[in-house]
N, C-alpha and C positions, 0 to 999 in steps of 0.2 A: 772505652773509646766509642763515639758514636758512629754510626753509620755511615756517615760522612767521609769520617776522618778515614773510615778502613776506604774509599771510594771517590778519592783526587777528583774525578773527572766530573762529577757533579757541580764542581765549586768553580764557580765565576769571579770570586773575589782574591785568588791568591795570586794569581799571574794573567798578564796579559789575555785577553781573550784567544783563542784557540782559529787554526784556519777551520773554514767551513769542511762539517764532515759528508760524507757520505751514505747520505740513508741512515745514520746512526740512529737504534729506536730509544724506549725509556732509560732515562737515567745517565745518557750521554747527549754530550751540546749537538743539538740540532741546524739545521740553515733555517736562519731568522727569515721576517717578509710575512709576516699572519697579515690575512686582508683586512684587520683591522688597522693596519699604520699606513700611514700617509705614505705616497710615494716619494717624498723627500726626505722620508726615516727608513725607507727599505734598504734592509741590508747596516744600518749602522751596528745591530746588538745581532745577539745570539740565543738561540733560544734553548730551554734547560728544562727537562722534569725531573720533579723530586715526586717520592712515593710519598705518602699522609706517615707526618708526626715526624721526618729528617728534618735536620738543622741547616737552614739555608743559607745563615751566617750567622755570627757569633758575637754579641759583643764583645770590645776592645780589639779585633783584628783589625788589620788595614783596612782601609775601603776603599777598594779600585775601582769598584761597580755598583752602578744602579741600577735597580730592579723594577720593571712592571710587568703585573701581573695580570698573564692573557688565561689561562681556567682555575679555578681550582680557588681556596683558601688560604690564607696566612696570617698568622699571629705574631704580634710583636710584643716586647715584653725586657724587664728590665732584672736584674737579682740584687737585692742586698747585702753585706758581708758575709751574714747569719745565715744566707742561704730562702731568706722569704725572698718571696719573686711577684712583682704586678705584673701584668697582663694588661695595657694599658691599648693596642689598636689590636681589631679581629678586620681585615684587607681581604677586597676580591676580587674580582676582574674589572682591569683598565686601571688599579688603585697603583702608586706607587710606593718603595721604601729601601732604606739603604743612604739615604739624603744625609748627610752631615757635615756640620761647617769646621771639623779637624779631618783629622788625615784618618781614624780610626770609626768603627760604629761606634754609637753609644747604644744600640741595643741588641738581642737579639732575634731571628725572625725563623719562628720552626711553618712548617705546612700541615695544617691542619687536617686537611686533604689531600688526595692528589693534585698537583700543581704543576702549572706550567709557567714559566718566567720569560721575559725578555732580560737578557743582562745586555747593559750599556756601560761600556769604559769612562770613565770619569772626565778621561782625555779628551774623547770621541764629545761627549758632551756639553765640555769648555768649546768645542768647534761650532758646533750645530745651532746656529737658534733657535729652528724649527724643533726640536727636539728639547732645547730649553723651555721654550713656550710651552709644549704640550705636558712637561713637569709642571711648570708655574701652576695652569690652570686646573691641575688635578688636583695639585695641596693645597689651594684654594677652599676644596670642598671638603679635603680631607682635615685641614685646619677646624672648619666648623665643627666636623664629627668628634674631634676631641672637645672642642666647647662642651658639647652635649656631654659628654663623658666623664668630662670633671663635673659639671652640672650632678651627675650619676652619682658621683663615690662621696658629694660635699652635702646634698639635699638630702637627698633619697632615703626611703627608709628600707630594709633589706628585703621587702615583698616589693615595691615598689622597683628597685635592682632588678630584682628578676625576673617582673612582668616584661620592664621597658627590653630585658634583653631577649624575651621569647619574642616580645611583639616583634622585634624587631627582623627575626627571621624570616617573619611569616614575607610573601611575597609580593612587594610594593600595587601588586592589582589588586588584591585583595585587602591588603588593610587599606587602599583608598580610590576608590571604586568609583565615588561620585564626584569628585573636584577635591580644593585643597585642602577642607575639614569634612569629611565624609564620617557618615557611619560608615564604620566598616561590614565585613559581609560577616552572616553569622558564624561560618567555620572557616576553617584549616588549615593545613597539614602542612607540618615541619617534620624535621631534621634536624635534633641539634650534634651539631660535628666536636663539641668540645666534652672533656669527664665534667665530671662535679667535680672535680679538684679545679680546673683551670675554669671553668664559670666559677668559683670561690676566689681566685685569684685575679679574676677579668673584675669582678663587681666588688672586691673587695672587704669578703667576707670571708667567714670560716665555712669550711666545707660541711661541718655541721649544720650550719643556717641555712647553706644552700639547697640540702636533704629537707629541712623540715620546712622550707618552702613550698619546694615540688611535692612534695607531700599533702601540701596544705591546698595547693592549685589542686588537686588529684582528688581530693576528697571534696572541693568543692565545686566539682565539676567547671571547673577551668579548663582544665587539661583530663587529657585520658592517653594513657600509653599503658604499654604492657611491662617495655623494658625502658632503663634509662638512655642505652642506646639506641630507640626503634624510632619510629616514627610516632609523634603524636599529634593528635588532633586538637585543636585549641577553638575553644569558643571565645572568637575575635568580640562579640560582644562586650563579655562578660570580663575579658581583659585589657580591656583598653582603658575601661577605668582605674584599674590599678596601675598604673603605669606612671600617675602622679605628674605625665604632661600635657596629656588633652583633656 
C-alpha cells in the first residue's frame, strides 16, 4: 500500500475538494491564493503538499482534479502490462497535469521532490475561463517539450539522451547567458532528483547504459560528482556538444 493510500487527506482526486482548513501544515490541504495566481483564480483550488517520491494520482482513477504546480518537481509516467514503465514528462513550477479528455487519468504522476500543488475541480474549471486560459497557455509550452522528447527517445543516441537530460537541468542563466544561441558559461552545478533507474526509464534505456554513461561523462571529465545522488558539476562546454541539438 503506498503512502498515499494509508493517508486520504493528501488526495485531491477522490472527492470533492475539501472546506478550507485551518493553518493545516504538510501533507494536509492548505487555503489556496499563492501570489502567483491572478486575482480572478484566487480562492478556486486548494493547495496540497506531498513529501518527494508520494503518488499524487494514479493512472485509471477518476479524475476530478487538476493540478498545477506552484514548488517542487513531478513525474509523469505510464506502465505496461509486463510491468515496464516510461517516464515520458519530468514538471515543475507553474507546469500543469492531471488534463484528460475521459472521465479517468491516463497516467500517473509521483513527486519527485518535495511538492506543492494547486488542485482545481474539474467542475470549478468547466466554470472559469480565466482559469481555462491560464491551462491553455501553459500546455501550449508543455506540448512543445514533448516534441523535444519524442525527438529524444526516436533520434538520439544513448550519450546523446543523457547529455540533453543533464543539460537540461543546468539553470536556464547559465546554459544561455548571451542571447538565443549562446556559448554557454563554462561550469555548473546541478542536482539530479531522479535514480538511475527512472533517468533509464525517462530516456528510455536500460539502466545499465544509463551507469555506463555517467561513467563515461565522469572519466571524461564532463561531469564530476562524488555520489550519484550529490551534486555535480558539469562542464557546460564540454557538454553541449553532446547533446546532439546545438
Amino acid at each position: 500500500m503506498s503512502q498515499l493510500s494509508q493517508h486520504p487527506q493528501h488526495r485531491l482526486d477522490h472527492a470533492p475538494l475539501p472546506p478550507r482548513s485551518n493553518g493545516a501544515l504538510t501533507g494536509a490541504l492548505l487555503d489556496g491564493g499563492d501570489g502567483s495566481i491572478t486575482t480572478d483564480l484566487r480562492g478556486l483550488g486548494r493547495l496540497a503538499e506531498f513529501p518527494a517520491h508520494a503518488t499524487v494520482l494514479s493512472e485509471g482513477e477518476s479524475a476530478r482534479t487538476l493540478f498545477r504546480i506552484i514548488d517542487g518537481k513531478i513525474m509523469l509516467s505510464k506502465l505496461l502490462p509486463d510491468g515496464r514503465r516510461q517516464i515520458y514528462e519530468i514538471l515543475g513550477p507553474d507546469e500543469v497535469f492531471g488534463i484528460t479528455p475521459t472521465s479517468r487519468y491516463h497516467s500517473s504522476a509521483e513527486a519527485l521532490t518535495p511538492v506543492r500543488v494547486m488542485g482545481y475541480d474539474r467542475s470549478v474549471v468547466d466554470r472559469s475561463l480565466p482559469l481555462k486560459l491560464l491551462l491553455v497557455e501553459q500546455l501550449k509550452a508543455q506540448v512543445c517539450g514533448l516534441h523535444d522528447h519524442a525527438l529524444l527517445l526516436g533520434r538520439k543516441s544513448a550519450v546523446e539522451r543523457v547529455a540533453s537530460f543533464i543539460f537540461d537541468l543546468v539553470p536556464a542563466d547559465a546554459r544561455q547567458p548571451n542571447g538565443h544561441h549562446p556559448v554557454p558559461a563554462g561550469s555548473g552545478l546541478v542536482r539530479v532528483p531522479m535514480t538511475r533507474l527512472e533517468i533509464a526509464d525517462y530516456l528510455g534505456l536500460t539502466l545499465e547504459t544509463v551507469s555506463r554513461v555517467f561513467s563515461q561523462l565522469k572519466r571524461d571529465g564532463v561531469l564530476a560528482y562524488d555520489r550519484a545522488d550529490s551534486l555535480m558539476q558539469v562542464n557546460l562546454r564540454r557538454l553541449k556538444p553532446l547533446t546532439g541539438t546545438y
